[in-house]
VEXLOPA-53164 format. One record per residue (C-alpha): y, x, z; residue number from 1. Coordinates in steps of 0.1 Angstrom, whole numbers, plus 2048, in hexadecimal, padded with zeros to 3 digits. Each point is the difference from the previous one (the first is absolute). Layout:
BEGIN
Y:X:Z:NUM
...
***
This chain:
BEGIN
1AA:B8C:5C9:1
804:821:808:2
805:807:825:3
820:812:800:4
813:7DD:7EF:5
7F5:7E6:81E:6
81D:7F7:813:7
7FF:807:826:8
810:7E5:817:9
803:801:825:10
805:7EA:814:11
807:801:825:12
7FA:7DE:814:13
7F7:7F9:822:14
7F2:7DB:7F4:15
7E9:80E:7E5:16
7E1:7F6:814:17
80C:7E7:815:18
7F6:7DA:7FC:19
823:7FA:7FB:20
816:7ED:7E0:21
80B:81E:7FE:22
7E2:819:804:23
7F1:7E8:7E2:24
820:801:7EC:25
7FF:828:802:26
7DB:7FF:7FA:27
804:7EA:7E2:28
81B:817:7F3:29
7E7:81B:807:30
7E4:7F2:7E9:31
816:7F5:7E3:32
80D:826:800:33
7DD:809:7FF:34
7F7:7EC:7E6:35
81E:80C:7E9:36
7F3:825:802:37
812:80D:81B:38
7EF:813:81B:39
811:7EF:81F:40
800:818:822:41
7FF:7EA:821:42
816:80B:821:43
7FE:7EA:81F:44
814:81B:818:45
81C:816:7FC:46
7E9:81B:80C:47
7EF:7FD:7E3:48
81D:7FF:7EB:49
80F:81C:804:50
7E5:819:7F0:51
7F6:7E5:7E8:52
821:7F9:7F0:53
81C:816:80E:54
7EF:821:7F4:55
7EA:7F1:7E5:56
811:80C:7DA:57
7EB:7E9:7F0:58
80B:7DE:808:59
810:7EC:7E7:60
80B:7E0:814:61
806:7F9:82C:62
7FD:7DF:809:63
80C:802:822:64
7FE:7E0:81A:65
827:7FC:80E:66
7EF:7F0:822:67
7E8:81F:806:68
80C:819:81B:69
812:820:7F2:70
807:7F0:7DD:71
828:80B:800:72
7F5:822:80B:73
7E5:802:7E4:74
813:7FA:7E7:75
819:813:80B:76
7E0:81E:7F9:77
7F5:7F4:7E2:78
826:806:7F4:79
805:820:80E:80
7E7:80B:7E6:81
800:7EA:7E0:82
81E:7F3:7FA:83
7F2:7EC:7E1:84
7DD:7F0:80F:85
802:7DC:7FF:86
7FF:7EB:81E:87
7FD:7E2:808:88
809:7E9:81F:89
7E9:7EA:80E:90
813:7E5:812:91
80D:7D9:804:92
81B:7F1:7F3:93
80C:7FE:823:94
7F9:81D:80C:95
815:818:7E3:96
81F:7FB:80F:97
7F1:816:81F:98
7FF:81C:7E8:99
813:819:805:100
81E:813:7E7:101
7EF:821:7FC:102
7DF:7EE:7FC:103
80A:7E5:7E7:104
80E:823:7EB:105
7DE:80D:800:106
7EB:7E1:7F3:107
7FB:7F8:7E2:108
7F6:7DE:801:109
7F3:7E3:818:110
7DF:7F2:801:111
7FF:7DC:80F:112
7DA:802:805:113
7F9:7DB:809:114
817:7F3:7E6:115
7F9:811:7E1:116
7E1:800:7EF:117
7E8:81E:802:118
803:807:7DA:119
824:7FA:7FD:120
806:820:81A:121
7E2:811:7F4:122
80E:802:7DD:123
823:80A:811:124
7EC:81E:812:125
7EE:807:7DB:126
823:800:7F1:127
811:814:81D:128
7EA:81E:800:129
7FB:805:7DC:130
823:800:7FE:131
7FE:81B:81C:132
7E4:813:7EA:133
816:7FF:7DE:134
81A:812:818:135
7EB:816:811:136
7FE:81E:7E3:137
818:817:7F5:138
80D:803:7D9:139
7E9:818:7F2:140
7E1:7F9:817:141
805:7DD:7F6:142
7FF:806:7DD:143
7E7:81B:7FE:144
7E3:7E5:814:145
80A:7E7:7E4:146
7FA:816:7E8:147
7DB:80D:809:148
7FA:7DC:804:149
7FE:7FF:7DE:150
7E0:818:7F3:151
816:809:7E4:152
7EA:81C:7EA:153
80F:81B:805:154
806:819:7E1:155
81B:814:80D:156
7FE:821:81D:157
7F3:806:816:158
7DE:803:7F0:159
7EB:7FA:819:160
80A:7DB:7F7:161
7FD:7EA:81F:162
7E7:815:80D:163
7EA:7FD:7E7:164
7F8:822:7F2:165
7F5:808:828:166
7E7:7EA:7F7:167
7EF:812:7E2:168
7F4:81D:81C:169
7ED:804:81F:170
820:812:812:171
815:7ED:7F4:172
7EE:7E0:80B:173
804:810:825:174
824:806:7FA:175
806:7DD:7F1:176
7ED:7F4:81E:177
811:80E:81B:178
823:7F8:7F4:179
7F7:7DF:7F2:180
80C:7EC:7E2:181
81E:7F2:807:182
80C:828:805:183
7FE:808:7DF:184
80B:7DD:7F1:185
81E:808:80B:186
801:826:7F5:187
817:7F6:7E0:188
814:80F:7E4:189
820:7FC:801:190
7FC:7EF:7D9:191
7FC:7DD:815:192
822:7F9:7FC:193
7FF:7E3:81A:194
7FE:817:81D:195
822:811:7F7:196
806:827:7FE:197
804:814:81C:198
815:81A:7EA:199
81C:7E9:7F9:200
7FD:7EB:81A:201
7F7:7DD:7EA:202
7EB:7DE:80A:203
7EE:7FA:81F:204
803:827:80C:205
823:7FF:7FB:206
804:7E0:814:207
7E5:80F:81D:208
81A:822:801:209
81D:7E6:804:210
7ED:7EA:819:211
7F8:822:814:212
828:80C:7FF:213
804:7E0:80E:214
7E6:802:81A:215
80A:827:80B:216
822:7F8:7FE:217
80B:813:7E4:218
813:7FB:7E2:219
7E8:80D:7E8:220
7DC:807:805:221
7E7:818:7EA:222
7DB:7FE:802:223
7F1:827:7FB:224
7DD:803:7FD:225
7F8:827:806:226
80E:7FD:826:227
822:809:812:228
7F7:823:7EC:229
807:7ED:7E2:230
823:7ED:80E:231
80D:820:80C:232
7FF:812:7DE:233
80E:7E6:7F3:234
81D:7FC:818:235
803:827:7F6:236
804:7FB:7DA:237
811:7E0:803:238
81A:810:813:239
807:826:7FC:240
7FC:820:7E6:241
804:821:7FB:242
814:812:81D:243
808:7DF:811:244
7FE:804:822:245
7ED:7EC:81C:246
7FF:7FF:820:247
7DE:7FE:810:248
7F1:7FB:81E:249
7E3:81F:808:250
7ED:7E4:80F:251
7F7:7F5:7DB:252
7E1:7F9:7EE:253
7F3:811:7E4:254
809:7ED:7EB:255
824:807:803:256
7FB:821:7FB:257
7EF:7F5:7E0:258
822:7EA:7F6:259
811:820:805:260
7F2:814:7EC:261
7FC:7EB:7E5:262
826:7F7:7FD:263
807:823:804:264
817:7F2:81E:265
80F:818:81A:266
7F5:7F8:829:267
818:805:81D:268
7E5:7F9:81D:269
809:7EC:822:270
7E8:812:819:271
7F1:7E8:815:272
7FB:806:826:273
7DC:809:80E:274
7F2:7F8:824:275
7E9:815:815:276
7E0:7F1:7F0:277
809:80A:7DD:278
80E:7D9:7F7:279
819:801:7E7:280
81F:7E8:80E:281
81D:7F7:7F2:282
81C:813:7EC:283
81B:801:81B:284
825:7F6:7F5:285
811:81F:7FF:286
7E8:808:7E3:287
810:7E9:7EE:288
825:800:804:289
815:806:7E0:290
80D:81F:80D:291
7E0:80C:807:292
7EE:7F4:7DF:293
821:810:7EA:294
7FA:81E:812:295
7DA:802:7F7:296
80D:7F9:7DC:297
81A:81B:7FE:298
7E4:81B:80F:299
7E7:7F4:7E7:300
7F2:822:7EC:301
7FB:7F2:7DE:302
81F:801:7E7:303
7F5:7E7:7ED:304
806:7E2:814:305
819:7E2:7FA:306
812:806:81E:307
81F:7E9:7F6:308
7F3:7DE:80B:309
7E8:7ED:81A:310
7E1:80D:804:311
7EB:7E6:7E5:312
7E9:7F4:81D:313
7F7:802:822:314
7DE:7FC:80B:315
7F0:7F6:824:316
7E1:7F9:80F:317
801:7E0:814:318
7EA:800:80F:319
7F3:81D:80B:320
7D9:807:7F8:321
7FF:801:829:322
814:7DD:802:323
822:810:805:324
81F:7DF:7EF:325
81F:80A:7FF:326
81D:7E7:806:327
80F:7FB:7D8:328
823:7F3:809:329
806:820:812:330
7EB:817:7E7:331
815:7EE:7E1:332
821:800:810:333
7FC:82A:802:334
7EF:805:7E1:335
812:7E7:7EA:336
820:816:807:337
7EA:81F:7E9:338
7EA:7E8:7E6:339
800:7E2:7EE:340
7DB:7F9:7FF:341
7E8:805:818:342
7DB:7F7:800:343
7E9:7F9:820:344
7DD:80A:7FD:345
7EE:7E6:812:346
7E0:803:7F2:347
7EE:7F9:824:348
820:7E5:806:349
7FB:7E4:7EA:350
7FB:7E5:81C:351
821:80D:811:352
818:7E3:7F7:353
7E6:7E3:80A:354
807:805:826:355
81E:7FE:815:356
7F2:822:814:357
80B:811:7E2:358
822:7F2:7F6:359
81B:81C:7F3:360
7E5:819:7FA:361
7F8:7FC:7DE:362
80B:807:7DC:363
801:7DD:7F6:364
80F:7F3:821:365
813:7E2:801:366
827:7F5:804:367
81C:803:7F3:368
803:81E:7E3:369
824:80B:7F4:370
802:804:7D9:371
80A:828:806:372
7DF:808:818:373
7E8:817:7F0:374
7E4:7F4:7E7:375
7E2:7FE:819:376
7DA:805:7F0:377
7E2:7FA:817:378
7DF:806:7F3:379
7E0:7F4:814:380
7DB:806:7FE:381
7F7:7DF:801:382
7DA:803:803:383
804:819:81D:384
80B:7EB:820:385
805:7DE:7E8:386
7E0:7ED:7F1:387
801:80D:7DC:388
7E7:813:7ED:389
807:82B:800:390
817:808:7EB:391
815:7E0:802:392
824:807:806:393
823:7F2:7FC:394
827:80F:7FD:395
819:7EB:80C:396
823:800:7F6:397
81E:7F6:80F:398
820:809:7EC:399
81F:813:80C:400
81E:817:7F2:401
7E5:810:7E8:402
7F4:7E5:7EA:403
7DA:802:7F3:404
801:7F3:7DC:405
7DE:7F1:7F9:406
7FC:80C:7E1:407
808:820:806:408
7EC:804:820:409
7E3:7EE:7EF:410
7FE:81E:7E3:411
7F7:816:824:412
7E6:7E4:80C:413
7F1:802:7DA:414
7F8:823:804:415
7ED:7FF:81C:416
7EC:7E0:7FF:417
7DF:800:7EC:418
800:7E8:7E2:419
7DD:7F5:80E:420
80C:7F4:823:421
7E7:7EF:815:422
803:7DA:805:423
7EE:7FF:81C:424
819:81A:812:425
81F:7EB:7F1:426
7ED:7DC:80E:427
7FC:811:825:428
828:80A:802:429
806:7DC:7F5:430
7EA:7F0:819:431
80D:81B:81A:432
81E:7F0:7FD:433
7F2:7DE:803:434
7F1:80C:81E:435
81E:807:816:436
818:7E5:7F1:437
80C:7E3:816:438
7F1:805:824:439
7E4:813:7F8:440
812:821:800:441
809:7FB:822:442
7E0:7F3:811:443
7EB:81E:7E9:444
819:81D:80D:445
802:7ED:825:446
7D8:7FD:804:447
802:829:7F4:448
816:80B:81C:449
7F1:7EB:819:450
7DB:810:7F7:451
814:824:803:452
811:7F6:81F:453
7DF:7F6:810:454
7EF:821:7F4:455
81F:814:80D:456
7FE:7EB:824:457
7DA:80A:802:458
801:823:7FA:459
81C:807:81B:460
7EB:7E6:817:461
7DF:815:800:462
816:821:800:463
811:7F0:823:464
7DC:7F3:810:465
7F2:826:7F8:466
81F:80F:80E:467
803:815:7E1:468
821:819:805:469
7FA:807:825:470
7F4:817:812:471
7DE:808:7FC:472
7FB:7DC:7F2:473
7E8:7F6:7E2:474
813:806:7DD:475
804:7E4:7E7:476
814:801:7E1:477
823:7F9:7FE:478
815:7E7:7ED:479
820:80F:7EB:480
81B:7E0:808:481
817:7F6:81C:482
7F6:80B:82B:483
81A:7E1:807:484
810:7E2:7F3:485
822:7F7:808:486
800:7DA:807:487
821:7EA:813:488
7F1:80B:823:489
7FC:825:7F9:490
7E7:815:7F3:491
7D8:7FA:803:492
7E1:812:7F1:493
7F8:7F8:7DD:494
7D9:7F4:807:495
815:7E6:81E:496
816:7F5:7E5:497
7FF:7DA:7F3:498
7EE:804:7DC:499
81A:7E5:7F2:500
81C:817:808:501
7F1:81D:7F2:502
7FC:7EB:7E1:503
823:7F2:7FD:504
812:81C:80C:505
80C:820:7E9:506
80F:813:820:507
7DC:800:810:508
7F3:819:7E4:509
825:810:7F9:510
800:827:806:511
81B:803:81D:512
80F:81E:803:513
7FA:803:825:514
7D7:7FB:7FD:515
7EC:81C:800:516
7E3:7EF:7EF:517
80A:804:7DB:518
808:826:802:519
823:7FD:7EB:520
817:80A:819:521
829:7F7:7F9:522
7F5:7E5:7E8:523
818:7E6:7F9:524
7F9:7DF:810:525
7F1:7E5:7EB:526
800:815:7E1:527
7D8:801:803:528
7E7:7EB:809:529
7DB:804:804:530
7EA:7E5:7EC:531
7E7:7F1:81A:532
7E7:7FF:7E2:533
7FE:822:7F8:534
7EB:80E:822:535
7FD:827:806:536
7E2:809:818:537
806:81B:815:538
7E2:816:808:539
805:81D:81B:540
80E:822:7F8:541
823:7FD:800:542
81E:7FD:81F:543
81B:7E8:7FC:544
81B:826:7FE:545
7E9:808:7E2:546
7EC:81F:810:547
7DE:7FC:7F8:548
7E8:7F4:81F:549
7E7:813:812:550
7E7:7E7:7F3:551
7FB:7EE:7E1:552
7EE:7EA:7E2:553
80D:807:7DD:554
806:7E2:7F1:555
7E7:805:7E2:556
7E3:802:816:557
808:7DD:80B:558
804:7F4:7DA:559
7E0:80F:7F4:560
7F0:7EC:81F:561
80E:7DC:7F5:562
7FD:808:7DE:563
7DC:802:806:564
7FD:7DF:810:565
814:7F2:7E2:566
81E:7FD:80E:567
81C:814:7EA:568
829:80A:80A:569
818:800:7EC:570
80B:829:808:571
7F9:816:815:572
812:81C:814:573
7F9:81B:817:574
7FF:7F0:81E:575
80D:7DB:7F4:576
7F0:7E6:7E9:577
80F:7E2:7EE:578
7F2:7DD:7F9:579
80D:7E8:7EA:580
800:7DC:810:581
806:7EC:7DE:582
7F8:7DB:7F8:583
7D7:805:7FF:584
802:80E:827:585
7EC:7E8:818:586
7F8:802:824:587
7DC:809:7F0:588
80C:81E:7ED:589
816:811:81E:590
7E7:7F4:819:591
7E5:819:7EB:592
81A:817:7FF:593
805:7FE:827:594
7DD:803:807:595
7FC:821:7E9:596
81D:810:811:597
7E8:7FB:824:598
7E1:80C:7EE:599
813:820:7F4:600
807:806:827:601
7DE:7F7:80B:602
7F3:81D:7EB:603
81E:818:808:604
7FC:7FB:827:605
7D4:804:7FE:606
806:81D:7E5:607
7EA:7F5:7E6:608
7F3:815:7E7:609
814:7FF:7E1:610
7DD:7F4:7E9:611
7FF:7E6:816:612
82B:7F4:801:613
80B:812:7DA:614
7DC:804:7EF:615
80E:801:7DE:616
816:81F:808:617
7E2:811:813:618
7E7:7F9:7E4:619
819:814:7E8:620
80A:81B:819:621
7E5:803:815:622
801:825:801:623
825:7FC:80F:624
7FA:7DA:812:625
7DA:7FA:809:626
7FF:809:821:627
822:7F6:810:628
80B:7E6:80E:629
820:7E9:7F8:630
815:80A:820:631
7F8:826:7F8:632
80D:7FE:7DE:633
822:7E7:807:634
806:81C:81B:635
7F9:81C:7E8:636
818:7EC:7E7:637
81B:7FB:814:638
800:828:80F:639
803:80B:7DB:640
81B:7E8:7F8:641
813:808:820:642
7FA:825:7F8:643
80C:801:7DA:644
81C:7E8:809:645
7F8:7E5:7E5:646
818:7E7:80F:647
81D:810:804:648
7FC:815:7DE:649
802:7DA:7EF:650
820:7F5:813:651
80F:822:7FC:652
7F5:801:7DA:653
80E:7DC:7F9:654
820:804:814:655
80D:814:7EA:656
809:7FE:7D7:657
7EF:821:7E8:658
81B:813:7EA:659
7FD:7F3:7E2:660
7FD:815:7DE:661
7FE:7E8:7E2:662
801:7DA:7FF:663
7DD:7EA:7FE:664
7FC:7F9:7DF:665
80A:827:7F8:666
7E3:809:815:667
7E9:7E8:7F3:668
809:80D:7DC:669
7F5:823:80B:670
7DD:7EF:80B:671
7FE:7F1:7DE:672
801:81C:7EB:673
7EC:816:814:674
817:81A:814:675
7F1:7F9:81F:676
7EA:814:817:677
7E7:7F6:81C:678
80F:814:81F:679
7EE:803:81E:680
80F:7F9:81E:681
801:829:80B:682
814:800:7DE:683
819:7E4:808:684
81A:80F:80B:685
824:7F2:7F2:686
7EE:7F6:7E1:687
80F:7DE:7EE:688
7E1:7E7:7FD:689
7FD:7EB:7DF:690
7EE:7DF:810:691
80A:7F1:822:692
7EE:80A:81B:693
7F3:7DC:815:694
7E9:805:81A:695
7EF:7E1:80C:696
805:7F0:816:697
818:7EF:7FC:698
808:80B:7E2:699
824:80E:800:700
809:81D:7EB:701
801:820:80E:702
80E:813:7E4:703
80D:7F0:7E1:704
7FC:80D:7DC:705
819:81D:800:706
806:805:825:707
7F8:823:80D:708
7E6:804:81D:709
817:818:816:710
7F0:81F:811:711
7E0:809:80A:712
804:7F7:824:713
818:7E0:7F8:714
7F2:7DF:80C:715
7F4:7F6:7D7:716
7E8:81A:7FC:717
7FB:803:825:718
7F3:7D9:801:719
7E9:803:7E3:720
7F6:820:813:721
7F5:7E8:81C:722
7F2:7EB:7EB:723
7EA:816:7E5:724
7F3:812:82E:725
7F7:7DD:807:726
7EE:7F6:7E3:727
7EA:823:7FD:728
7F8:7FC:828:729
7F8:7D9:7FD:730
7ED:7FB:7DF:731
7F9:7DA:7F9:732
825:7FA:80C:733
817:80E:7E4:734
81F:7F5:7FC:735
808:7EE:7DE:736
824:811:7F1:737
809:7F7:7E1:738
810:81E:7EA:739
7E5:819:812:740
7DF:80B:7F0:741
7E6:80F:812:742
7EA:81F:7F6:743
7EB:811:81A:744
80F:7EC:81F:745
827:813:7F3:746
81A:7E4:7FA:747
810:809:7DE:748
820:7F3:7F1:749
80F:7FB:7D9:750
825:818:803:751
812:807:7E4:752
7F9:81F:7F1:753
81B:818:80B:754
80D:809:7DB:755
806:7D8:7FD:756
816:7FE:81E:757
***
């Protein structure tokens, strides 16, 4: 039998090894399990337990003794996480009656261990947990393991076959090895017409999409196999065309500037609000009051805009790439007064509705929903902060005043979804959904913030014992969340705070507008919240009114430290980097991360040669980097930022909207057919670029496809001034732009030619 199909029973008993009737009764019960094929796991404590059944996944069946100490409360565990796991009450006749209300709820049957006969409850286990098994796998998973059961031939694509063209070379024997069989047996055509069609939504996929909508709370559910990319184009073409307008947060990925272009739709950007350390916050409500937005309309350039209804769409990033969630009743109520639909991109959000810390601060939130509220689209990245294979993601619908018809919309998912789609993508959304349905949403997302909470609590600990931010005092790094929590007794210090509370309560992690912390002064109360999750390190260099320090570390000197120890962030800043605490982080994982962060300072504070702390950078540069050490060049790097103003060229650059010339997809056009030029940044001057400009990170546009780049000593070209300095002074640490080549060490840019303005 293959290992994966034995049933795993525990069974937690104080009497299993006494000399008792009923330490023989459970070890009878024991053997005959044993005996039947199960594999049978033995707990005589509650200390044992805990770790054996409360956070094992892989039992199928709890036996649990009703006279042991702790039972109620075990349960009580077991059902905080699996609402579905059979279990069963050991117990008396007599002694039932004792059993508590909730308990009784919670059990699913009684085991009267000295009365029935060992095979009789064996076979009741059997029967229970293979009933738990046939429950345990979603639609489409469920089918799609049936199906390889069978070693059907296969004479349909992909040709590799199963796997078995690999076979037939020497690479491909490696490359069959490494992923193994049961990869590529599952790597199917869509021609096995038991499996369903992704592309209208038929069979077990369309059951696993409506399983999911259930699930993530929505009222229809599409799986998207090329990413969140993928959803948002289709969210695009599904919803406006040419000259519709949209209103769009700047905050927005690429790939809504993709959407735009490609549906020849019309932007009105919200600006969002920046902080001293360059993190991009929220788009404050004035940005979005009707009068303002029909003001943005009526001063729009182009003449070719439907300016007679809504704006098509709205679009907002929630939440932010820095863990910035807004709070959506108060977002919708003041958009839904200037659009009908609007779509949250939560791409790094998908775990959002699975924990009370979150509630009202997602797209697909729950409550009551009046028939005229807007149309609200949330797409999520599942793989990225979900357990789902890249490229796995989902839009969720809920319906409003501006009904999606199906078919219609579907004609837009059609033309972006491959007619090859991977099943072994579609199979991960479905069993992500699996994953966090009944209580395991809640205990996965709980254990996550705990783990960041603990990491948080750490840092500022070791930044109090070194005395870091007084006088003269060692440094440490700093923490980007909360100096005090507001409990019913007043306020205390976030690392003296209860862990529980900081878990359960919103208001510990909201951005009030009184705190100086978040660096968003006059901000609304409980419009925006910090998710614990997301956790920005803070390395030296920067005061809390912005100005840059005397001393400081760059923040990329610090990445290309831990990323040499194997230990890779999510982003990084100038002086800030972000980790992603998702549902793989373990005490293990930040505890490596901790103790990199104390062998970076080690190094700093003996100022060791950089061959020795960076010898990858120094074996390529060792002309420039050989010979000095890491403190000399953080301190060199942070005089040259300090001196060409990098920081405050970014928040001055992205406070403020470029004059536009032409819409997108007009731009775009020009790039197509050639009447472009590379200009060099000298050059730049009020010139209208034909590809957006996105420097990374974090990825925001800083000029989009037929914006102008404003005058010579603007903050545009004076930021990519900064930049192109930096990158010719620091070789090795180049920043990635997207929309810039390079020739030389010059940054050079696609305009439109001026005769095709």
């Amino acid at each position: 039998m293959n290992p994966e199909e034995i049933l795993r029973i525990a069974i937690v008993d104080a009497h299993i090894m006494t000399e008792t009737t009923g330490g023989r009764a459970t070890r009878a019960l024991i053997q005959e399990m044993k005996r039947a094929g199960m594999a049978v796991i033995e707990i005589g404590t509650m200390e044992d337990a805990v770790p054996a059944v409360v956070t094992a996944p892989d039992v199928d069946c709890v036996l649990v003794a009703w006279d042991i100490e702790g039972a109620e409360s075990l349960i009580r565990m077991i059902r905080s996480r699996d609402k579905e796991v059979p279990v069963f009450l050991i117990s008396e006749p007599g002694t039932v009656h004792t059993v508590p209300l909730p308990v009784i709820r919670q059990v699913n049957e009684y085991v009267w261990i000295t009365e029935d006969t060992p095979e009789f409850i064996a076979g009741r286990v059997e029967a229970a947990a293979l009933r738990y098994r046939g429950r345990l796998l979603p639609p489409f998973f469920d089918e799609l393991v049936n199906f390889s059961r069978d070693f059907e031939y296969s004479w349909h694509t992909p040709g590799h076959a199963g796997g078995i063209a690999f076979l037939k070379t020497p690479a491909g024997r490696i490359f069959h090895r490494f992923f193994g069989e049961q990869l590529f047996r599952s790597d199917l055509s869509v021609s096995v017409e038991e499996l369903g069609s992704l592309l209208d939504h038929s069979g077990p996929i369309g059951e696993a999409e409506r399983y999911a909508a259930k699930v993530f709370g929505a009222d229809e559910t599409y799986f998207v196999t090329n990413g969140t990319s993928g959803s948002n184009r289709i969210i695009f073409s599904g919803s406006v065309s040419d000259g519709d307008l949209v209103l769009v947060d700047r905050n927005c990925h690429k790939s809504v500037e993709n959407g735009i272009t490609l549906s020849r739709s019309v932007p009105i950007y919200l600006v969002p609000a920046r902080n001293r350390y360059g993190i991009i916050g929220p788009i404050r409500p004035g940005e979005i009051e009707p009068d303002e937005i029909a003001k943005r309309i009526a001063s729009h350039p182009c003449q070719s805009i439907s300016r007679d209804g809504p704006p098509g769409l709205a679009v907002i990033t929630n939440s932010t790439y820095d863990g910035l969630c807004y709070h959506v009743p108060t977002l919708e109520s003041l958009l839904g007064l200037s659009v009908d639909r609007i779509l949250y991109d939560e791409a790094w959000y998908g775990y959002a509705r699975f924990n009370p810390l979150y509630r009202d601060r997602f797209g697909m939130r729950e409550g009551h929903r009046d028939p005229g509220d807007p149309t609200i689209f949330a797409t999520q990245s599942t793989h990225k902060l979900l357990a789902a294979l890249s490229q796995a993601s989902m839009i969720h619908l809920k319906a409003g005043r501006s009904p999606v018809e199906h078919g219609r919309f579907n004609q837009a998912f059609l033309m972006h979804s491959s007619t090859s789609p991977s099943y072994p993508i579609i199979a991960s959304l479905d069993i992500s959904s699996r994953m966090m349905d009944g209580g395991w949403g809640k205990t996965l997302t709980d254990e996550t913030i705990d783990e960041a909470i603990a990491f948080r609590k750490e840092m500022i600990r070791i930044r109090r014992e070194l005395g870091a931010g007084e006088p003269g005092a060692d440094w440490w790094f700093g923490i980007w969340q909360p100096d005090e929590i507001r409990t019913g007794e007043g306020r205390v210090a976030f690392e003296d705070a209860d862990p529980g509370l900081l878990r359960t309560d919103p208001s510990c992690w909201t951005l009030h507008p009184e705190d100086e912390w978040h660096g968003f002064p006059g901000l609304e109360d409980n419009y925006c919240m910090l998710d614990p999750i997301k956790v920005t390190i803070l390395t030296p260099g920067i005061r809390r009114d912005g100005s840059p320090a005397a001393e400081g570390i760059p923040a990329e000197i610090v990445t290309r430290f831990l990323e040499g120890r194997g230990v890779i962030p999510e982003k990084t800043g100038d002086y800030n980097i972000l980790f992603l605490f998702s549902l793989g982080i373990t005490k293990g994982k930040w505890g490596t991360l901790l103790s990199g962060l104390f062998e970076f300072k080690r190094l700093f504070d003996e100022e060791q040669l950089l061959k020795d702390v960076l010898p990858d950078l120094a074996a390529a540069f060792p002309q420039r980097y050989d010979s000095m050490t890491v403190t000399a060049l953080a301190d060199e790097m942070h005089r040259f930022m300090s001196g060409n103003r990098q920081l405050a060229l970014l928040r001055s650059a992205y406070s403020q909207l470029p004059a536009v010339a032409m819409i997108p997809a007009a731009a775009y056009a020009r790039l197509v057919r050639g009447t472009v030029e590379k200009v060099p940044l000298d050059q730049l001057e009020d010139r209208v670029v034909a590809t957006a400009v996105v420097p990374y990170p974090p990825g925001i546009p800083l000029l989009m496809p037929g914006e102008r780049t404003g005058t010579a000593d603007g903050p545009v070209i004076g930021f990519l001034r900064a930049l192109q300095d930096f990158d010719t002074r620091f070789p090795g640490f180049s920043h990635e732009i997207h929309g810039v080549e390079r020739e030389n060490g010059r940054y050079l840019v696609y305009c439109v030619s001026p005769e095709a303005e």
